[in-house]
C-alpha positions in Angstrom: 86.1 85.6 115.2 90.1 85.1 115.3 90.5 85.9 111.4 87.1 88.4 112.1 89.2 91.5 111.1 91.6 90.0 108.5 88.7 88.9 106.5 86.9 92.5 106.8 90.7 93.8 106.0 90.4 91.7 102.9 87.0 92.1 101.9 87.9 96.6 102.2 90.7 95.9 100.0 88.3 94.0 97.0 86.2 97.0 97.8 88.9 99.4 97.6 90.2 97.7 94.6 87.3 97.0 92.5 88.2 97.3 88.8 91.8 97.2 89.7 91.4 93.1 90.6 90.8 92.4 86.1 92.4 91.0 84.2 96.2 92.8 83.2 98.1 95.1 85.3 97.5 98.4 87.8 99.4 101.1 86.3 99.3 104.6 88.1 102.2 107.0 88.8 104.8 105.1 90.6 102.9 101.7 91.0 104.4 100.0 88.0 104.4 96.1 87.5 105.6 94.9 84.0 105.5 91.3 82.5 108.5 89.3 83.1 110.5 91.7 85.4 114.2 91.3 85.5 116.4 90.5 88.2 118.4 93.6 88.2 119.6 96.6 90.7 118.6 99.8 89.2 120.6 103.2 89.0 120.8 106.1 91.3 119.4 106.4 94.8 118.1 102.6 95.1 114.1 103.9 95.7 113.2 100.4 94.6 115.5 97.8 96.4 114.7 95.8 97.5 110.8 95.7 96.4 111.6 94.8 92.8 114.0 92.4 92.8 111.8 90.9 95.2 108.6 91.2 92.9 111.2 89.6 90.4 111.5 86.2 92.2 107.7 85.7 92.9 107.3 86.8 89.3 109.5 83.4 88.1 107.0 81.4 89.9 103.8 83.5 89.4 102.5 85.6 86.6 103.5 88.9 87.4 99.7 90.7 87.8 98.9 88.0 89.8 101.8 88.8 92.2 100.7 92.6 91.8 97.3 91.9 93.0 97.7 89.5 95.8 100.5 92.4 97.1 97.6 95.0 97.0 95.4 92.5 99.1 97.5 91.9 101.4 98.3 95.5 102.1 94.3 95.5 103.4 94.3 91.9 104.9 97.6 92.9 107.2 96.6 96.6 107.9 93.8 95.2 109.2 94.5 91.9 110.7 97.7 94.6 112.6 95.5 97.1 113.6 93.1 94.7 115.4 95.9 93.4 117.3 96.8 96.0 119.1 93.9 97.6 119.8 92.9 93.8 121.3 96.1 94.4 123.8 95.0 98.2 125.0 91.5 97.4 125.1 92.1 93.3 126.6 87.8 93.7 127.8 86.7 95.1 124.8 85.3 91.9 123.0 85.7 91.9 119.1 83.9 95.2 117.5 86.4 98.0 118.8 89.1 95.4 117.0 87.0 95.8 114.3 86.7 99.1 114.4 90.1 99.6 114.7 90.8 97.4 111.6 88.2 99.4 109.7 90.1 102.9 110.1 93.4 101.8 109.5 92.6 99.6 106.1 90.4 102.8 104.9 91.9 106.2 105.4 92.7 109.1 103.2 96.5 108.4 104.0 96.2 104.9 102.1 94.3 106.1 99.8 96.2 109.0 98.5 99.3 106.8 99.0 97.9 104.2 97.4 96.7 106.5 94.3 100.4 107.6 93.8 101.5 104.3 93.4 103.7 103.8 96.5 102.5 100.5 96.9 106.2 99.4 98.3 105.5 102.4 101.2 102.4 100.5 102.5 104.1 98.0 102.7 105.5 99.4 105.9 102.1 100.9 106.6 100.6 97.5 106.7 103.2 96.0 109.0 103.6 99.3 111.1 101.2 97.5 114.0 102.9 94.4 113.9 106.6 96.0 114.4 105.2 98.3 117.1 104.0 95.2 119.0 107.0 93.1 118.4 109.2 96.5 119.6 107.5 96.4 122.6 107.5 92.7 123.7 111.1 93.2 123.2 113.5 90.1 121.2 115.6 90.8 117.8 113.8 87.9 116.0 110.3 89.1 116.4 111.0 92.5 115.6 112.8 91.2 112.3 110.0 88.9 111.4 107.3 92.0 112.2 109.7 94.6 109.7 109.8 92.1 106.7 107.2 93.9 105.1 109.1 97.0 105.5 112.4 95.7 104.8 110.8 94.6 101.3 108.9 97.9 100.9 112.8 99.9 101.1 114.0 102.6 102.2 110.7 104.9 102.6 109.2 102.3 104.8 111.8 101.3 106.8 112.4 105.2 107.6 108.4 105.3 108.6 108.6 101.9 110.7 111.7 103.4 112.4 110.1 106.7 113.6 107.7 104.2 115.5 109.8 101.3 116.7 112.5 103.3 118.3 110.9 105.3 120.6 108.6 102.4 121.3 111.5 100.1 122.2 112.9 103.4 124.2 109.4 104.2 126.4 107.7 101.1 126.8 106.5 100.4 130.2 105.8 97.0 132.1 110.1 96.3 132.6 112.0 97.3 135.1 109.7 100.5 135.6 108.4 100.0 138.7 109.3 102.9 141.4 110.7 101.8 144.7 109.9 102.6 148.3 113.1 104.0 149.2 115.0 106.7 147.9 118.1 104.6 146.8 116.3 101.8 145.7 114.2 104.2 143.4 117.3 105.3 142.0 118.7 101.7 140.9 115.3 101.0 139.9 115.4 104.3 137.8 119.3 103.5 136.6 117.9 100.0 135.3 115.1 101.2 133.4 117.5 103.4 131.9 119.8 100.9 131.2 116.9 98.5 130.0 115.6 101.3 127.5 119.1 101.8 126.1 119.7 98.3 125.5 116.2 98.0 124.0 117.2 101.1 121.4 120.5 99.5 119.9 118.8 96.3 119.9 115.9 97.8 117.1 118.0 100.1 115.8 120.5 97.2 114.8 117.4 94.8 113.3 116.1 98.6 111.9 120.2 98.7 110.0 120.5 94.7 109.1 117.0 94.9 107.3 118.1 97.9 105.6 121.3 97.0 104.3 119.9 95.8 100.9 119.4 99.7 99.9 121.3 101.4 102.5 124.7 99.7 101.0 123.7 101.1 97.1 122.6 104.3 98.9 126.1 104.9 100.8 127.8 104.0 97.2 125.6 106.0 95.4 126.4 109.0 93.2 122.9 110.4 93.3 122.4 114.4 94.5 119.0 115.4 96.2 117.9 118.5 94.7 116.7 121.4 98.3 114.0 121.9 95.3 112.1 119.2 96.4 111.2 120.1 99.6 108.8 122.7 98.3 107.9 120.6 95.6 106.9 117.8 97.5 105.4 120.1 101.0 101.8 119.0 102.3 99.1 120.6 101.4 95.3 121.4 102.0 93.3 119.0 100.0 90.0 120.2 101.7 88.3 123.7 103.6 89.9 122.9 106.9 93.8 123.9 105.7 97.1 121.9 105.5 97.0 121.6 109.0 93.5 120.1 109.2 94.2 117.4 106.1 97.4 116.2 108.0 95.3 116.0 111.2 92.6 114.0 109.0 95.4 111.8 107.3 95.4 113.9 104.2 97.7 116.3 102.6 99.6 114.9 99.8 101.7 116.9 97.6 99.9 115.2 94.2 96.7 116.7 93.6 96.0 113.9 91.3 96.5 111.7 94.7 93.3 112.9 96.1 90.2 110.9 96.4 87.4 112.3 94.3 84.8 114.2 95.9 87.8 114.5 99.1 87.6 118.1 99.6 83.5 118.1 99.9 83.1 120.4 103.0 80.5 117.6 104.3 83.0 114.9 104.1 85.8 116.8 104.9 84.1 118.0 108.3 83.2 114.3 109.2 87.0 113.2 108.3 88.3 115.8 110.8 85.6 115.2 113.7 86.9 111.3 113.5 89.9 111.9 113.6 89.7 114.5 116.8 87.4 112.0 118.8 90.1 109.3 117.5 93.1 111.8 118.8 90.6 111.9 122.5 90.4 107.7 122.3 94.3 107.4 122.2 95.1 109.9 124.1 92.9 108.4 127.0 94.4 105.2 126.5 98.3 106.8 126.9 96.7 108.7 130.2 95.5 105.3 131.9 97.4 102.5 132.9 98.0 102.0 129.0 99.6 99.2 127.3 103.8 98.9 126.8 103.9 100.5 123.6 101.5 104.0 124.3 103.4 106.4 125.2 106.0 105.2 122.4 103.7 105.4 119.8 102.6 108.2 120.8 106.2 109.9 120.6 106.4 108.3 117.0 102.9 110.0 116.0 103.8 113.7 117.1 107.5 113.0 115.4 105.7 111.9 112.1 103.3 115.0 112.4 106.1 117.5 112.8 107.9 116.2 109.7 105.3 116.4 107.6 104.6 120.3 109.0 107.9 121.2 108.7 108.1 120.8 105.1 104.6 122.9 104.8 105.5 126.0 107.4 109.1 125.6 108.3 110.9 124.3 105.0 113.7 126.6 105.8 114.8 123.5 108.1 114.6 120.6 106.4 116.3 122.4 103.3 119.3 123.4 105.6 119.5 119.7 106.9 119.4 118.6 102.6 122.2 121.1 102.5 124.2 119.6 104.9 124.0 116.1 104.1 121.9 114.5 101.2 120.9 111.3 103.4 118.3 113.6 104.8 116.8 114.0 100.8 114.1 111.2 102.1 112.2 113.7 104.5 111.2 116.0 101.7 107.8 113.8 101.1 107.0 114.7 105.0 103.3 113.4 104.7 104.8 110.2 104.6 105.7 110.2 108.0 102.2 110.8 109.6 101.3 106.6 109.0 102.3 106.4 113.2 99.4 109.0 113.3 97.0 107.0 111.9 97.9 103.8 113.8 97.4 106.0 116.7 94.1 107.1 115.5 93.0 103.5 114.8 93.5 102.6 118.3 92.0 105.7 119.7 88.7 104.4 117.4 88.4 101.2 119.1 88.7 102.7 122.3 85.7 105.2 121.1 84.1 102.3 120.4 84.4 100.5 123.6 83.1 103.4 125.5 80.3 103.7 123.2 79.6 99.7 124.1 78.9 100.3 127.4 75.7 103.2 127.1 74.7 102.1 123.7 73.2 98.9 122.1 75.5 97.0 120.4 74.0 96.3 117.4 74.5 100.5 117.4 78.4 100.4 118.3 78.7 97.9 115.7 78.0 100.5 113.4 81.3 102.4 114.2 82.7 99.7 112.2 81.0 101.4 108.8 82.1 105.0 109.6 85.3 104.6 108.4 84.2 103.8 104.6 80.7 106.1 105.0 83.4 109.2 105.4 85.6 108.3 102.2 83.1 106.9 100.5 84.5 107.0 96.9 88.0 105.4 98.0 85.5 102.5 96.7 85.8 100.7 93.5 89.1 101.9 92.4 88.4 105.2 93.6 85.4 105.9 91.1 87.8 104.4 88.1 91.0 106.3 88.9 92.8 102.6 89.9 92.0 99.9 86.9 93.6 97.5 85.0 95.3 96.9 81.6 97.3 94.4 79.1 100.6 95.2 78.0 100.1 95.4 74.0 102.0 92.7 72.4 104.7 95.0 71.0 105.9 95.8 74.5 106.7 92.3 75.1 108.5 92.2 71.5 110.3 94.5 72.7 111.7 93.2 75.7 112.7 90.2 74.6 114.8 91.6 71.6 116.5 93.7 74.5 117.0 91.3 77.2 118.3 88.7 74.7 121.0 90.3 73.5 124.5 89.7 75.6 126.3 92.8 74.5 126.6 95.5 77.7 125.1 98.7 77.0 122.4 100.8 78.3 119.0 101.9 76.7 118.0 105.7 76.5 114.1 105.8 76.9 112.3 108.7 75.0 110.3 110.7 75.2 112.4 112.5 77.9 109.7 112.3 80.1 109.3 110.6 83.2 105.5 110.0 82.7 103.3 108.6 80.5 99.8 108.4 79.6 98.8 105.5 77.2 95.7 105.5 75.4 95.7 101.2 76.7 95.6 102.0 79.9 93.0 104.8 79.3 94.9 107.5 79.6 95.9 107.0 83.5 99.2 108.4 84.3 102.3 106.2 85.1 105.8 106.2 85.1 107.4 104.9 82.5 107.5 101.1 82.0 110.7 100.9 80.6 112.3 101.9 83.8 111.6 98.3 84.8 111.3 96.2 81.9 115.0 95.7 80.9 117.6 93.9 82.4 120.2 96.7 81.3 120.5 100.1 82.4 117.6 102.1 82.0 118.2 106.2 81.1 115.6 108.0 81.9 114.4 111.6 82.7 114.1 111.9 86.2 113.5 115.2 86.7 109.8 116.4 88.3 107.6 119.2 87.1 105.6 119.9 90.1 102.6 122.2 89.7 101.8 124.7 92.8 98.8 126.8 93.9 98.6 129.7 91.6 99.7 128.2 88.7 103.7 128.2 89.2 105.8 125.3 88.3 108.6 123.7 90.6 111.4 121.5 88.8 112.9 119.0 90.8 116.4 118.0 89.1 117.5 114.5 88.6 119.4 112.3 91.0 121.9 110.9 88.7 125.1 112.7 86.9 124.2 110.2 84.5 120.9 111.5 83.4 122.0 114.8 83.8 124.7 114.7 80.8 122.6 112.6 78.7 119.5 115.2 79.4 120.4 117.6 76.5 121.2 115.1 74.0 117.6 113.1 75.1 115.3 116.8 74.7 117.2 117.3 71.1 115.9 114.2 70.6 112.3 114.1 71.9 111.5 117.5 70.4 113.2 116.3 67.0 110.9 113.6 67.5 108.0 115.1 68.0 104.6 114.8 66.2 105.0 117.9 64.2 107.9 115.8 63.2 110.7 118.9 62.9 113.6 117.0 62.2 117.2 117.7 64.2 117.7 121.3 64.6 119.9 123.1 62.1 123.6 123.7 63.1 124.8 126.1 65.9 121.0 125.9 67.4 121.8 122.5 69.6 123.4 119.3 69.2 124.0 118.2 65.9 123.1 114.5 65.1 126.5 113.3 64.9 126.9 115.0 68.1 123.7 113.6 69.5 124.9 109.8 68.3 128.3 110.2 69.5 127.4 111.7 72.8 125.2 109.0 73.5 127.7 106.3 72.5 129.9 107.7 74.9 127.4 107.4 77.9 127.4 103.8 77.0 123.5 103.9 75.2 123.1 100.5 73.1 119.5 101.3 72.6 117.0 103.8 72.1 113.7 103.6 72.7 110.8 105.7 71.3 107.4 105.7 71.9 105.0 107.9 70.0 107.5 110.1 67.9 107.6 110.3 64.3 110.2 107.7 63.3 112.0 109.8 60.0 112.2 113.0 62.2 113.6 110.9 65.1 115.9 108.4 63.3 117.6 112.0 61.3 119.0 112.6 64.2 120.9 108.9 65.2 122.5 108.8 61.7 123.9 104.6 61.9 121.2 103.8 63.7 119.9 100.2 62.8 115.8 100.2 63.1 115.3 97.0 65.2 111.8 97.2 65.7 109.1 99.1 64.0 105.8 99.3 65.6 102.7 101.2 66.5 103.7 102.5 69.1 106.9 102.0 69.7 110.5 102.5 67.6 113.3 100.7 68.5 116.9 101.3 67.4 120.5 100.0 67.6 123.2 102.5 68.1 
């Protein structure tokens, strides 16, 4: 039963998947994988490096959905396979079903789900590795911990922030070296001085691997131009997604800021109840664990957990503070998604299962504790099968690729301005399923795009989150002229003194540096009225594109 729980990891993730595994590509929100992907950096805050230049290279060798799909896998197969491990080393007696068990809760929680739903595929990618890292913090040794954080150094900058709440206050608590307490007062203090010293050196050790790995973004990141907008942190505050509160969603690995995010049928009361009651006997199984004579990473993981859950509650009932630290310096822009931060929590909660489990061993049969292995599923039950349609799959239609290639053969520099100025899309191909849009990856120039959120609150109010990039920000006027001459009713560029004229419009975008703009879905005379010289270079169904 070695590969026991990366096999059950694997078979929850074709589960999880379902339609998701056809033919084509799984486009939702963030999560998008094009055909072909260039090998390029992107602009503004670097949220994607290094996850697609990455996805890039195995793309040259590998179709690209095939790529996308054996990622999503292994996101299951490692959660799992992770999870199992360390609950094997705090439970060493326990035998093979509270690994299982462990391996069940962590590859099938609401926090993967939701997480998973928004498309931040290259975020559980740190998730996944999460047990891993904390294991190889603890054993101590630069190269393991390296090897353990490649998942997370390709995932970026979100997950190396969420692996680094974890590892560094694993490597600084963990017990077994240089701990032990003397039998004399001065030799207790050198003992004392030495585990000190040992923790210290520990630290800098992972938080140097921690810095190396992250030098792919953190290098663009220091250089970059991009400003965080304090807006966010409202916008993007946890929030109840069942009866039991924000509080009791976080507590049952919940609480996303994207409604849309939620699993259906999440906030049944039924459901909801069961969610929280695991995840409180869970809380009792770790914490029992950390009590005891507990295993070198406990009380470090423990410390990461409780630092993860106050993140994510400061942005829902203190978001005075992290809007003060965004004021101060911009580099703390990262902690305005706080429910990010909780994965340590559900590690912590997958261990605390097995050790549930192991008790429940010892006064039960085992064919019954074996059962514990289902409840993780049986209380998010419609996380199955591409949670009940929400996660499919879809082709590319042929003018897309058209498209691309006319772009990304042509040597002359220039940018391409992608309209509607709008950062999502809902195509009727990929029935109807929101996603950002594809341009933003397909090109192997620079990609203009609105970046700006509109994020809906309780009560019907509207929170706009303003672009990163200075960039987007001048060519923003010009780009809305444009959509809303563009639009179906088709009404033409607006008369003079009521906006930018269209020689205005082309010349403003000429001096941004725009080469191309491409339309989808607006009426071509209205739109091209506005870009007077501009040379049509592809006409299609969907899609207009034109040569400034």
């Amino acid at each position: 039963m070695r590969f026991g729980p990366a096999l059950l990891g694997l078979a929850l993730g074709v589960l999880a998947l379902g339609p998701a595994l056809g033919p084509g590509f799984t486009l939702r929100y963030d999560m998008v994988f094009v055909p072909d992907p260039p090998l390029r950096l992107g602009d503004g805050f670097p949220r994607a490096v290094p996850s697609d230049q990455v996805v890039a290279l195995l793309s040259a060798v590998v179709p690209a959905e095939i790529v996308q799909k054996a990622i999503l896998l292994g996101l299951f197969t490692l959660a799992a396979s992770g999870a199992a491990a360390l609950a094997g080393e705090a439970l060493p007696d326990g035998g093979i079903v509270p690994r299982l068990a462990a391996a069940a809760f962590y590859a099938w929680n609401a926090y993967l789900a939701q997480r998973l739903l928004i498309g931040q595929w290259a975020l559980l990618l740190g998730y996944a590795g999460l047990p891993w890292a904390v294991r190889a913090a603890a054993r101590g040794g630069p190269w393991r911990l390296a090897a353990a954080l490649l998942p997370a150094a390709v995932g970026g900058f979100q997950a190396m922030l969420v692996s680094a709440m974890a590892v560094l206050p694993v490597a600084a608590l963990r017990t077994g070296r240089g701990t032990g307490r003397g039998t004399g007062r001065g030799t207790g203090r050198g003992r004392a001085g030495a585990a000190l010293r040992a923790s210290a050196e520990a630290v800098v050790v992972v938080a140097v691997v921690v810095a190396v790995l992250s030098l792919p973004w953190l290098v663009l990141a220091v250089g970059s131009d991009a400003v965080t907008d304090p807006a966010g942190v409202a916008a993007f505050a946890p929030r109840a997604d069942g009866p039991f509160g924000t509080l009791g969603s976080l507590f049952s690995l919940g609480g996303i800021w994207n409604s849309h995010a939620a699993v259906p049928g999440q906030d049944s009361p039924g459901l909801a109840a069961a969610r929280l009651a695991l995840a409180l006997v869970a809380v009792a199984g770790f914490v029992r664990i950390v009590r005891g004579r507990g295993p070198a990473w406990g009380r470090g993981l423990a410390a990461g957990a409780c630092a993860g859950l106050l993140v994510a509650c400061a942005g829902a009932f203190a978001p005075g503070v992290p809007r003060a630290l965004i004021g101060w310096w911009a580099g703390f822009g990262p902690f305005r998604d706080g429910q990010a931060y909780i994965a340590p929590f559900a590690l912590a909660q997958a261990v605390g299962v097995a050790a549930v489990v192991a008790a429940l061993r010892l006064s039960m049969p085992a064919l019954v504790a074996a059962a514990a292995v289902a409840v993780p599923v049986l209380v998010l039950p419609t996380f199955a099968l591409g949670a009940s349609g929400r996660l499919g799959a879809a082709g590319y239609p042929a003018e897309w690729r058209r498209v691309q290639a006319v772009v990304n053969g042509d040597p002359a520099p220039g940018a391409l301005l992608s309209l509607p100025w709008s950062a999502y899309r809902a195509f009727a191909w990929n029935s109807g399923r929101v996603v950002l849009d594809p341009a933003t990856k397909m090109f192997s120039r620079p990609v203009l795009w609105d970046e700006t959120l509109v994020v809906g609150v309780p009560g019907g109010g509207r929170i706009r989150v303003g672009a990163e990039s200075p960039r987007t920000r001048r060519v923003g006027e010009v780009a809305s002229a444009l959509t809303a001459a563009g639009g179906l009713a088709g009404g033409g560029c607006p008369p003079a003194g009521t906006g930018p004229a269209a020689s205005a419009m082309a010349d403003g975008l000429r001096r941004e540096g725009v080469r191309y703009v491409l339309a989808a879905g607006l009426n071509e005379n209205a739109f091209l009225s506005c870009l007077p010289g501009a040379i049509p270079v592809h006409r299609g169904r969907e899609l207009l594109l034109v040569r400034l």
